[in-house]
N, C-alpha and C positions, 0 to 999 in steps of 0.2 A: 610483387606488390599487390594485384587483385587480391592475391590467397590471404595476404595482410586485411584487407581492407572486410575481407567476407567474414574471417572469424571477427574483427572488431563487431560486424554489424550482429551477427552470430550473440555474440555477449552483449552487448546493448541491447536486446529484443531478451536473453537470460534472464537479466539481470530485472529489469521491472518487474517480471513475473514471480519470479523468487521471493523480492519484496514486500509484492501484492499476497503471495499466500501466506506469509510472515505475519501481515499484516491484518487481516482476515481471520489469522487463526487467535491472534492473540484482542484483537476486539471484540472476535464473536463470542472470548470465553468470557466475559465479562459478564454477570449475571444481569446489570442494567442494560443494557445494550440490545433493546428489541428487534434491531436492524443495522446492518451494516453492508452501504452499496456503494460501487463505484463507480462515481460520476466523473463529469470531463473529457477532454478530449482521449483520452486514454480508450475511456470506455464506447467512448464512438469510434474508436478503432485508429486511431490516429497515434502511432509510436516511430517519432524522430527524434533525432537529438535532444529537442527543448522540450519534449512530453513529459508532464511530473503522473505521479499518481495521484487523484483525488479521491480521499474516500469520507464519505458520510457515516454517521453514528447516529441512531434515533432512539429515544427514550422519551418516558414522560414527565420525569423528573426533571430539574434544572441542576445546575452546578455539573454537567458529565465533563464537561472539555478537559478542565484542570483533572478530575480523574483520569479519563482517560490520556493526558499529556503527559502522567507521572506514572500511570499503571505500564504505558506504548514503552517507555524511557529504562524504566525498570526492568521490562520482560526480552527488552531488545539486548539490553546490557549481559544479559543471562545468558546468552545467546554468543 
């Protein structure tokens, strides 16, 4: 049951990471996209069960979110 419990914890600590560089690569190729950081408890080092990822996009433009919600949507689906 421990050996159970270690690789669950094992893949849970994977798995945000995997998503994080996922995420990272396909926001930073974005040519608006001056900056992209990750904030939250994540990035203060805090990865339990209920830890999401948060990540920030900077630009100086306005209207990114909807791009960037259908650019994430698109490139993940590719995937």
């Amino acid at each position: 049951m421990e050996e159970k419990l270690a690789a669950r914890r094992e893949e849970y600590r994977r798995l945000p990471r995997e998503a994080l560089a996922k995420a990272v690569a396909v926001l930073s190729s974005l040519p608006e996209a001056e900056r992209v950081s990750l904030v939250g408890s994540y990035a203060r080092g805090r990865s339990d069960l209920g830890t999401d990822l948060d990540v920030a996009v900077t630009r100086t433009e306005l209207g990114l979110k909807e791009e960037v919600v259908a650019f994430v949507r698109d490139r993940l689906a590719e995937r």
